[in-house]
PLY file of the C-alpha trace (Angstrom):
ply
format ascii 1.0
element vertex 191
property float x
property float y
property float z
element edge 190
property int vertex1
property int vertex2
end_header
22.58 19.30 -3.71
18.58 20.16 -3.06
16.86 23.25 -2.23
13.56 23.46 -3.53
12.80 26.05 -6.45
14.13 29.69 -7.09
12.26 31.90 -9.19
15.80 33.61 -10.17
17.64 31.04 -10.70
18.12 29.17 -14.08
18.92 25.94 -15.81
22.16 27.46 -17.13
23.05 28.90 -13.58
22.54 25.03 -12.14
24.64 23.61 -14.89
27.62 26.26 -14.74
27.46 25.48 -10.78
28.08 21.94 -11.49
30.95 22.70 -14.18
32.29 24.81 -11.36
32.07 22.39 -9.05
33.35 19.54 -11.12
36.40 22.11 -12.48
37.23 22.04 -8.49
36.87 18.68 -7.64
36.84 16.34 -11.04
36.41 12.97 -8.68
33.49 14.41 -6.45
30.60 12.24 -7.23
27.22 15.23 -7.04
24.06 13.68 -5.96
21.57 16.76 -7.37
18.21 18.10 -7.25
14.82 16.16 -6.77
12.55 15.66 -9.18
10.21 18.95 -7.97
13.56 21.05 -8.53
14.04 19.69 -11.71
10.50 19.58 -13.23
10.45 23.70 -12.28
14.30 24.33 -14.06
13.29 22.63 -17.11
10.15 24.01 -17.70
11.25 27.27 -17.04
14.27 26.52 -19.14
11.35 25.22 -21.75
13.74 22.30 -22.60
12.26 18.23 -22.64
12.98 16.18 -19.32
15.79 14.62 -21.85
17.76 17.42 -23.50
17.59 18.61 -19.48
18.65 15.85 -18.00
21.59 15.27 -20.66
22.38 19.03 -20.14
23.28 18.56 -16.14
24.77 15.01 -16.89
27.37 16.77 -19.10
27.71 19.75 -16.85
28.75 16.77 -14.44
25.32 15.42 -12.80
25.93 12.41 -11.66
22.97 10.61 -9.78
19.82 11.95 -8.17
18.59 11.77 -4.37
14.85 10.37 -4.40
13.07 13.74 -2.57
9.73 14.87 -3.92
7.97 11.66 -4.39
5.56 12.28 -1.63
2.95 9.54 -2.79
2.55 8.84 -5.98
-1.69 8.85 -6.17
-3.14 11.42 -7.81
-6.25 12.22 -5.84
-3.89 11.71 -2.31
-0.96 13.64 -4.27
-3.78 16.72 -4.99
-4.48 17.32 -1.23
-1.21 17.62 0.02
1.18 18.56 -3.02
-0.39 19.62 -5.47
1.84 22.10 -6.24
4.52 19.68 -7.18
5.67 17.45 -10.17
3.11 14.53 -10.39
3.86 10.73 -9.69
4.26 9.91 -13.43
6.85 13.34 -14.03
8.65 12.13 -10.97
8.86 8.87 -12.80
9.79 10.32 -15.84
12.59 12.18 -14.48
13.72 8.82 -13.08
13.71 6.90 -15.80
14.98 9.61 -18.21
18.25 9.91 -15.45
18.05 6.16 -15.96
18.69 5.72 -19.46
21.23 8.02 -19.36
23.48 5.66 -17.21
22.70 7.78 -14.08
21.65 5.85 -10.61
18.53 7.47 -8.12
17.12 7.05 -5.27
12.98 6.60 -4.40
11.50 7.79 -1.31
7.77 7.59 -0.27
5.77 9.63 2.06
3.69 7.27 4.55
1.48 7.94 7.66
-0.65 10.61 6.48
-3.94 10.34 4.55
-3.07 7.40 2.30
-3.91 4.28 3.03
-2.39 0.83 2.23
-3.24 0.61 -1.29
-1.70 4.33 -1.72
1.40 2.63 -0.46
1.50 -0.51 -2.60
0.17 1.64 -5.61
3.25 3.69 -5.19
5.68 0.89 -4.15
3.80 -0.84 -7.25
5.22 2.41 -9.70
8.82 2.53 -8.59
8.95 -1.38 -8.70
8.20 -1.87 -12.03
10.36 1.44 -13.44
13.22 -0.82 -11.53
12.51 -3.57 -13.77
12.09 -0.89 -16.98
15.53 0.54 -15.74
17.24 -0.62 -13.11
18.69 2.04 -12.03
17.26 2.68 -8.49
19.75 1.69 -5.61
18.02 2.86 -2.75
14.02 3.20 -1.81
13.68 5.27 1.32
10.30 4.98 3.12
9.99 8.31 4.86
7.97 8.55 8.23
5.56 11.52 7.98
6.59 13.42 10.91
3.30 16.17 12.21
5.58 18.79 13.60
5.40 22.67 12.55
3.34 22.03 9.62
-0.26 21.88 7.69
-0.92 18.33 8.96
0.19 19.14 12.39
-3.39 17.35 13.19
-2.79 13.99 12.27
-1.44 11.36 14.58
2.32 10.18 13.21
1.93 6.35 12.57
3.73 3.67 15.53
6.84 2.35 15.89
4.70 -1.21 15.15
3.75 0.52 11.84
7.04 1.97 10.34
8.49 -1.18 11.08
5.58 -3.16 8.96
6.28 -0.32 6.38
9.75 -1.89 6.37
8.77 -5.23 6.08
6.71 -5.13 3.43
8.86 -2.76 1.40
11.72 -5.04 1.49
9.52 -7.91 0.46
8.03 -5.99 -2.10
10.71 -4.31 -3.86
13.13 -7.26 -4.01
14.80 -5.64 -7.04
15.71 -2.72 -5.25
19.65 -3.41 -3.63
18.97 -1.52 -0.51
16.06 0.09 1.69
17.33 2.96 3.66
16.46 3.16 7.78
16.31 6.91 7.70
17.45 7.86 11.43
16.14 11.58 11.28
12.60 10.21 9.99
12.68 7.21 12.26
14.79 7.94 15.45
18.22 6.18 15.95
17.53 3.22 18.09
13.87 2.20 15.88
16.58 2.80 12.77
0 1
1 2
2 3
3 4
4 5
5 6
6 7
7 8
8 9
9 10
10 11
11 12
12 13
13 14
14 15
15 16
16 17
17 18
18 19
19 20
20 21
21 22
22 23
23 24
24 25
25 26
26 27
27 28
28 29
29 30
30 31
31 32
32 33
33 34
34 35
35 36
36 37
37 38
38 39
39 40
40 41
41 42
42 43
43 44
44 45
45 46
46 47
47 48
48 49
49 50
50 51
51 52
52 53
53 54
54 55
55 56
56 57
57 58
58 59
59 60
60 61
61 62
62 63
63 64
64 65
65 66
66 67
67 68
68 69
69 70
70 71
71 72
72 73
73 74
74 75
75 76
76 77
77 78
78 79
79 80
80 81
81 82
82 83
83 84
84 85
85 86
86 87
87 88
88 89
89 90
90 91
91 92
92 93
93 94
94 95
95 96
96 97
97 98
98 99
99 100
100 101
101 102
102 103
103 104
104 105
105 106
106 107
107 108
108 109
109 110
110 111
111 112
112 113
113 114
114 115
115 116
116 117
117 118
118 119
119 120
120 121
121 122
122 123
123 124
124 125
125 126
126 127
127 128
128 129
129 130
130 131
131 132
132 133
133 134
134 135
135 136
136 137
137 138
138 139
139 140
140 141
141 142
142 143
143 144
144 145
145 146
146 147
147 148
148 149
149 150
150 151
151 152
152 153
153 154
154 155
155 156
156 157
157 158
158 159
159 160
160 161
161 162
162 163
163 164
164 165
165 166
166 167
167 168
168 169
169 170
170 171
171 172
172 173
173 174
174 175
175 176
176 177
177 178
178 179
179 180
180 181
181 182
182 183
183 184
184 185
185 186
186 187
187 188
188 189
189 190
């Protein structure tokens, strides 16, 4: 479950969704809300990242996708999110799902304005929040893709370069179980 942020809608409407939905379906495992949707709820809610995230586990949260991380690097973060959660809130929401016996996933933007050291900086973060935790499962390197929106400008990176993005994020987060080929990001035959 992810849809970005609503102005009208409330931490208590999110958590008597997911009683609802659990009342329905007691077995259904829900995968909920990125960190950007979260940060928003439980500020507006005015509640810690803890007493939130132990609010939604009870109301029958039970992991979290890894949306929202964009890159991780402040000064790369300010110039094309900056109207997100930061790197370190992202983290925090992580490692607060973490301790609470919940599983994520991580996901990093690549091929835009960063640069290699954005990328191992960021692979660098989730790596050692793995070791903190571990309670990642998957990290999903997501191709930045430069149709119908405000970086329509910049070239998407090569087939030559995901696949080195690959490489070196299975090498580098070794204590990560799986890296995700994401088909939609990727195409299905490079995936």
């Amino acid at each position: 479950i992810v849809g970005g942020v609503h102005p009208k809608l409330t931490l208590a409407f999110f958590a008597e969704l997911l009683s609802a939905i659990k009342a329905y379906r007691p077995n259904l495992h829900i995968k909920g809300f990125t960190p950007v949707e979260l940060d928003y709820m439980f500020r507006k809610a005015k509640v810690s990242v803890a007493e939130g995230m132990k609010l939604l586990q009870e109301a029958g949260l039970d992991s979290l996708p890894g949306g929202g991380a964009e890159i991780f690097s402040e000064d790369i973060r300010e110039k094309i999110c900056a109207d997100k959660v930061d790197g370190e809130g992202w983290l925090n929401i992580h490692r607060a799902a973490h301790h609470l016996g919940m599983q994520s996933n991580a996901t990093m933007l690549y091929g835009h304005i960063e640069n290699y050291r954005h990328r191992i900086d960021h692979m660098e973060r989730l790596r050692n929040l793995q070791d903190e935790t571990n309670g990642f499962n998957t990290f999903i390197p997501l191709k930045f893709r430069n149709k119908d929106n405000a970086m329509s400008y910049l070239p998407e990176s090569s087939i030559v370069e995901d696949m080195k993005m690959y490489a070196v994020a299975r090498l580098y987060l070794d204590n990560f179980p799986h890296l995700k080929a994401y088909w939609p990001m990727l195409g299905r035959n490079n995936a």
